[in-house]
PLY file of the C-alpha trace (Angstrom):
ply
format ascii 1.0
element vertex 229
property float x
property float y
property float z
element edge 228
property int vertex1
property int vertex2
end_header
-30.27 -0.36 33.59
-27.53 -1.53 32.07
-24.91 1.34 34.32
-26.70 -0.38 37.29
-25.94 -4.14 36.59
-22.40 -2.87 36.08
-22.21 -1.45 39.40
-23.72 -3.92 41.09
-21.30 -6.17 39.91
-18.41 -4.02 40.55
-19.72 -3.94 44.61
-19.81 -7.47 44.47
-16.66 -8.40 43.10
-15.29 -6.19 45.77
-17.00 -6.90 48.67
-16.91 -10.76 48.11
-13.04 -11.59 48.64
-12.61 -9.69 52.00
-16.10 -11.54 53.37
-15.39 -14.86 52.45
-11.80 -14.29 53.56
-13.16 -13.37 57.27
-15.81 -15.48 57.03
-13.23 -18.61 57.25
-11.20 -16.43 59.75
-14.03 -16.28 62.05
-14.70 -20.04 61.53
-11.32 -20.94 62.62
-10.95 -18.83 65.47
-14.33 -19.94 66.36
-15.92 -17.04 66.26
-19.61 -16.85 68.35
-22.94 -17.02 65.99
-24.11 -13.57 67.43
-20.58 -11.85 66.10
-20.80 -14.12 62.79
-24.09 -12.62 62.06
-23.30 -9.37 62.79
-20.63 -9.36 60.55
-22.84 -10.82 57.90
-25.38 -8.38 58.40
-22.49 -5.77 58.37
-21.31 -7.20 55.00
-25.13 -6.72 53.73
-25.47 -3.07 54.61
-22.07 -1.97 53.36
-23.02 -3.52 49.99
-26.64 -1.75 49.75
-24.88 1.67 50.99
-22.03 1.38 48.33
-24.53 0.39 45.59
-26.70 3.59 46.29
-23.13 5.61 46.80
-22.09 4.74 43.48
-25.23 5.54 41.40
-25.13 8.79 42.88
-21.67 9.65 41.94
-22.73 8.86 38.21
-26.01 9.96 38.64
-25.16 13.07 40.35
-21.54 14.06 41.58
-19.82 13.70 38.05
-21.99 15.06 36.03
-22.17 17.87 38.30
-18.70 18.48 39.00
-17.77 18.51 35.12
-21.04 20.81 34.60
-19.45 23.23 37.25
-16.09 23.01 36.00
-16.81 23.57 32.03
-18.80 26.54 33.11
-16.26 28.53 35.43
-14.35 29.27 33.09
-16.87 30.91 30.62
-17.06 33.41 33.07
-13.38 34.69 32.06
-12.82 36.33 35.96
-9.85 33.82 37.69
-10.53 35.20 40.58
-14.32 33.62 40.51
-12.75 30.55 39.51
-10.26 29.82 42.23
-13.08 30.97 45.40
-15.58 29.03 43.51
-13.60 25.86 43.47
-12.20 26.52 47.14
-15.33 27.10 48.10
-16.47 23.60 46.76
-13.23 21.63 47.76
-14.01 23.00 51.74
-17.73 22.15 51.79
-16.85 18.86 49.81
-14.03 18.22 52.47
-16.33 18.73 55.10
-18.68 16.27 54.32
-16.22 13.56 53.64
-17.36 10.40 55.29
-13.36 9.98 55.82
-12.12 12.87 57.38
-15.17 12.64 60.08
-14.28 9.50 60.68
-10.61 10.11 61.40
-11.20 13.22 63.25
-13.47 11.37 65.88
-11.32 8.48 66.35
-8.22 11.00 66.95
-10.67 13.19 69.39
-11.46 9.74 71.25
-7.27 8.73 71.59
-6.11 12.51 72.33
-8.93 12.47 75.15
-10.26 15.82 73.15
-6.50 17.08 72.80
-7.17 17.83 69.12
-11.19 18.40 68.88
-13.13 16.75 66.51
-14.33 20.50 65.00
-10.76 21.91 64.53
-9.25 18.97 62.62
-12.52 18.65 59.92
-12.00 22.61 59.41
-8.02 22.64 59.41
-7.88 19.38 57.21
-10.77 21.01 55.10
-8.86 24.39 54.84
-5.95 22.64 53.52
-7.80 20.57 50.58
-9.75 23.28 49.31
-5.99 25.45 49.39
-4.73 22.69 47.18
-7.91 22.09 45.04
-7.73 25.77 44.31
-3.97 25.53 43.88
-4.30 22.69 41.49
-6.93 24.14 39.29
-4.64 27.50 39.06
-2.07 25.14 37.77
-4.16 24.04 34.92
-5.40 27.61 34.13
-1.59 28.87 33.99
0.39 25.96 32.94
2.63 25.19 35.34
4.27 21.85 35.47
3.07 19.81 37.91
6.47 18.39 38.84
7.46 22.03 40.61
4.44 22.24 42.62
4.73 18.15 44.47
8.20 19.49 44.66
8.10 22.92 46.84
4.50 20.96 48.89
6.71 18.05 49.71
9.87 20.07 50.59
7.51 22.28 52.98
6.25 18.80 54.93
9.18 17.98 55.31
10.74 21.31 56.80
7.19 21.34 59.00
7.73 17.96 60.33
11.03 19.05 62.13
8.95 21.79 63.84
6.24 20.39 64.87
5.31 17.85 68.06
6.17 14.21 66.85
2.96 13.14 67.39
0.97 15.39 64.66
3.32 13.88 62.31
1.32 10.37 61.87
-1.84 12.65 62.46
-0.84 14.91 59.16
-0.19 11.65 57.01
-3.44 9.85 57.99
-5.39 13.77 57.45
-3.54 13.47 53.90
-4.82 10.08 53.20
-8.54 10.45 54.21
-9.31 12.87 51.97
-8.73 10.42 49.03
-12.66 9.69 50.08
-15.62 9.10 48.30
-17.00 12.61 48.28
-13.58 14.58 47.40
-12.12 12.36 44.25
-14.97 11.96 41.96
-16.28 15.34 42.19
-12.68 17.58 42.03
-11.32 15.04 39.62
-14.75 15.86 37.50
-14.56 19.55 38.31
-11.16 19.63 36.92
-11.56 17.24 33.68
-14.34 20.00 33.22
-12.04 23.25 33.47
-9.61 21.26 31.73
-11.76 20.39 28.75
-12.43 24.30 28.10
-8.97 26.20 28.90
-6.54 23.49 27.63
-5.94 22.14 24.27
-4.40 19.10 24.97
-5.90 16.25 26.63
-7.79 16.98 29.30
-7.25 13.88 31.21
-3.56 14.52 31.29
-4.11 18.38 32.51
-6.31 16.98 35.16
-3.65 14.34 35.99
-1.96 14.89 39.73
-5.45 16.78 41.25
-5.81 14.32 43.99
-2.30 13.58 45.17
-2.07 17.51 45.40
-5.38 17.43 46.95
-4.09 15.28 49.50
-1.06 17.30 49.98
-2.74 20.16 52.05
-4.38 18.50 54.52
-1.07 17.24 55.58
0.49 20.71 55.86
-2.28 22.20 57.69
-2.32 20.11 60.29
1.69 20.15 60.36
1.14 23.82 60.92
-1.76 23.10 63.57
0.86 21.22 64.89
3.74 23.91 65.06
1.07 26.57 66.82
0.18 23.80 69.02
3.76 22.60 70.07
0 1
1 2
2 3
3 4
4 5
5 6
6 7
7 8
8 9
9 10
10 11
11 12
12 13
13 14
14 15
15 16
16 17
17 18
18 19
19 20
20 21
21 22
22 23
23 24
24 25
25 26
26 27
27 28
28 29
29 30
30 31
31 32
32 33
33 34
34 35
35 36
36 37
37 38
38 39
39 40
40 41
41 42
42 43
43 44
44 45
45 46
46 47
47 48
48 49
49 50
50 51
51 52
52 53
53 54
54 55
55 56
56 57
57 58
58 59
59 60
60 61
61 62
62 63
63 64
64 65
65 66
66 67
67 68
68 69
69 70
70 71
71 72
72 73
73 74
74 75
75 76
76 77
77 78
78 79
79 80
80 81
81 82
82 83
83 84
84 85
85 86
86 87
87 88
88 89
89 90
90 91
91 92
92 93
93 94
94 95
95 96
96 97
97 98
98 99
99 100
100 101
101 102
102 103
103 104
104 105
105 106
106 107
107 108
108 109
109 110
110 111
111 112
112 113
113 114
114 115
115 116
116 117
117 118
118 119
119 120
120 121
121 122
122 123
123 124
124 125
125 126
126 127
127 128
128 129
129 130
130 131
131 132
132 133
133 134
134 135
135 136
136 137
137 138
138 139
139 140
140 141
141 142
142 143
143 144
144 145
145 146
146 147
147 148
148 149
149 150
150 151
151 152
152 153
153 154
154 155
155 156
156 157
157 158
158 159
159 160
160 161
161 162
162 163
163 164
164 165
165 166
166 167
167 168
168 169
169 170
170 171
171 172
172 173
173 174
174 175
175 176
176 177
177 178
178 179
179 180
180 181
181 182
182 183
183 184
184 185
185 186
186 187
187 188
188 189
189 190
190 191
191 192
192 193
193 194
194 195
195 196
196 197
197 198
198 199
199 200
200 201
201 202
202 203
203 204
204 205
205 206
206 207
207 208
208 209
209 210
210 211
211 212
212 213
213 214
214 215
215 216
216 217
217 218
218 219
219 220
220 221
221 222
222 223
223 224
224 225
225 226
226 227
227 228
């Protein structure tokens, strides 16, 4: 009961500033009733939703994630490990509130250009790469610094190859899969492999899994971009 009060409150707190800042927006620019109650009803429903959102990542998503990512590595095979947790970080992708969002607003402004289908699967692809890739770098050890700095130099030797206008497209794909469904469960999935192969703290092993997360989506569609142009 207590987890719920403390969510509930955490909704509110974060909800309130941005609708009492419109709210006084909308009564200066004089805003129709109709549209003021929309909002407000808006405002209502967003709440409710992110209430129920966040008692199921605690309820569910976390504890899962960790569950899945303590046992994987029982198993002792790395090669289970890595297609289990691509496997996860595509499906996971895939249902990202986020990335179907962006992909239909991009499939409305291209004029179906870039379909709605190939940018969920190519920015998908490209998370569950780097999920898998970021996982192997907590099995093996290797120093986060190396792997930002080879993804990063490959964006940025993409981005002269490819059409000008996937660029934008590539850094939005990167940023919407920072999304509700992708975070909590890889960051639990890798706190959980984390806790059982490393000796150290597993909160600093798991450290960097969602800004390389959001590295891949960004270089697939760069390279959906260069077999495009």
């Amino acid at each position: 009961m207590q987890k719920i009060k403390g969510i509930v409150r955490e909704v509110i707190y974060s909800v309130l500033p941005i609708t009492v800042f419109v709210s006084i927006l909308q009564i200066l620019l004089h805003v129709s009733g109709e549209d003021f109650l929309q909002f407000m009803v808006g405002v209502i429903l967003i709440t409710a939703g992110l209430i129920l959102f966040l008692l199921g990542v605690n309820l569910g998503l976390l504890p899962v994630g960790e569950a899945i990512g303590s046992a994987l590595p029982k198993t002792g095979k790395l090669w289970m490990i890595i297609i289990s947790v691509f496997l996860v970080g595509f499906v996971v992708t895939v249902a990202d509130p986020n990335v179907r969002v962006l992909a239909t607003q991009l499939d409305v402004v291209s004029g179906g250009a870039v379909p709605k289908s190939l940018l969920i699967v190519t920015v998908s692809l490209g998370a569950a790469i780097y999920v898998g890739l970021a996982i192997l770098r907590i099995i093996v050890g290797i120093p986060i610094k190396y792997l930002f700095l080879a993804s990063y130099c490959l964006v940025f030797l993409l981005a002269a190859f490819t059409p000008k206008v996937f660029i934008p497209i590539s850094l939005d794909s990167g940023w919407a899969t920072t999304g509700p469904m992708l975070v909590p469960f890889i960051l639990a999935l890798g706190l959980g492999v984390a806790s059982v192969l490393r000796s150290g703290n597993a909160s600093d092993e798991g450290f960097g899994l969602i800004g390389l997360a959001s590295i891949g989506p960004t270089l697939a569609v760069l390279i959906l971009g260069v077999v495009y142009g």
